[in-house]
C-alpha positions, -999 to +999 in steps of 0.1 A: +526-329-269+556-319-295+577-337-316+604-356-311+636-346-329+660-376-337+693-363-320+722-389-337+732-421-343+745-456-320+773-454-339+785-422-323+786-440-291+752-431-278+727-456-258+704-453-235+703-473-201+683-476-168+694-464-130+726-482-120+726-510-150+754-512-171+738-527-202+715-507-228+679-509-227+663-519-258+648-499-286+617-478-272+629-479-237+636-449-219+668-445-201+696-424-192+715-411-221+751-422-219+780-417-248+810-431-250+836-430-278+874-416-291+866-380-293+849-379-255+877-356-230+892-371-200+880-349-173+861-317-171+885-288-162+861-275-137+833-283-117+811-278-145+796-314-145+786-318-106+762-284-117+746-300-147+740-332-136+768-349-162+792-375-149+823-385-170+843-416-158+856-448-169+851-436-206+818-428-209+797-398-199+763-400-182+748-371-197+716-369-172+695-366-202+667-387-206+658-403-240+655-437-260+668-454-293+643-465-322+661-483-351+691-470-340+684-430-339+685-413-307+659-394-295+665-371-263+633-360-244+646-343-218+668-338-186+663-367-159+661-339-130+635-318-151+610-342-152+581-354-126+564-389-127+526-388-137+503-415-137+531-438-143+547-416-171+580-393-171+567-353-177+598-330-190+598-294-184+610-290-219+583-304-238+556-283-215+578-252-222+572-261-258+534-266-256+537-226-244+553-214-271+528-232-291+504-212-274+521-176-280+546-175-247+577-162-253+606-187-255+629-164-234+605-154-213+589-188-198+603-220-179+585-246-162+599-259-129+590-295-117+596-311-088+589-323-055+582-290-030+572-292+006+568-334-004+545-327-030+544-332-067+546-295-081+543-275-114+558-239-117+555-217-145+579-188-142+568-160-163+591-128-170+573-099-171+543-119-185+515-102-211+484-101-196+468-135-210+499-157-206+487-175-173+456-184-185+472-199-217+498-219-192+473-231-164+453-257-190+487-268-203+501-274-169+473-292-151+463-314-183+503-326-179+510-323-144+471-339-129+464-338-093+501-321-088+504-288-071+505-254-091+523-225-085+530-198-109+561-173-104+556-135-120+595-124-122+605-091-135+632-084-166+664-107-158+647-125-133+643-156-153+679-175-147+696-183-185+726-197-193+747-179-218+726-195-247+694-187-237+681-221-219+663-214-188+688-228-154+660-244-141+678-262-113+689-232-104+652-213-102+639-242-086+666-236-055+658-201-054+617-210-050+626-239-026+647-208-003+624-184-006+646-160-030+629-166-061+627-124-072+593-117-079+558-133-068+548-165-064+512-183-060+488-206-063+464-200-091+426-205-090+420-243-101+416-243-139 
């Protein structure tokens, strides 16, 4: 589903490593992308990192992303608190949204949200102002992924689809709203696919 992009080199200071270990993992293990090196700041100025999910102390900085080294390239699949577990296998929103484009979604107008909701597994595609066929592309993308998880797909209007400056959806963000009940625009289960 996608391809993977190589996104640098160890020897800028990148490795990968598992929940509270201190060593690396080894080539084709997927951990927690972590750099350290010379040019890394001392502090944010802000409180910047607490929103991303970034934490920079004693020299390094945990960058939340998830990813994995093979013969020393780095390859970054997604963010850790984007992803949901599936059949013993990490999902990342990004590389679903990416399926979608594929398929003819607009990149600027889609996100996928996953999660645990009411203490259940659960997919969300958020569509702004969605052409008429786009949930029917999604749905067959989503539950091939995402198996026995629950669906829910969110029609927002214009500017309801939270961006940062750049254009990459705030998913954390969206995924507060739905969980509050403020998420603008209408949200349901679809029909099983």
């Amino acid at each position: 589903m996608g391809h993977l992009t190589v996104a640098g080199h160890r020897a800028f200071g990148a490795s990968a490593r598992q929940e509270a270990s201190v060593r690396p993992v080894p080539d084709g293990v997927v951990g927690e992308v972590v750099v350290r090196g010379a040019s890394l700041a001392a502090r944010y100025i802000d409180d910047s990192a607490s929103l991303s999910g970034t934490e920079l102390a004693g020299g390094e900085l945990r960058t939340g992303d998830a990813g994995f080294l093979d013969d020393g390239q780095l390859y970054v699949l997604g963010r850790l608190g984007d992803g949901l577990k599936v059949r013993g296998r990490m999902v990342f929103a990004e590389s679903l949204e990416a399926r979608l484009h594929e398929l003819g979604i607009l990149q600027r107008r889609v996100a996928v949200l996953l999660g645990h909701h009411q203490g259940l597994p659960t997919g969300v595609v958020v569509l702004e102002k969605p052409d008429a066929d786009w949930v029917e592309r999604a749905l067959p993308v989503l539950t091939e992924a995402l198996g026995e998880a629950e669906l829910l797909v969110a029609r927002v209007p214009r500017g309801g689809l939270a961006v940062t400056s750049s254009g990459k959806p705030r998913r954390r963000v969206m995924w507060k709203a739905l969980t509050e009940g403020r998420l603008t625009g209408e949200v349901h289960r679809p029909a099983p696919v």
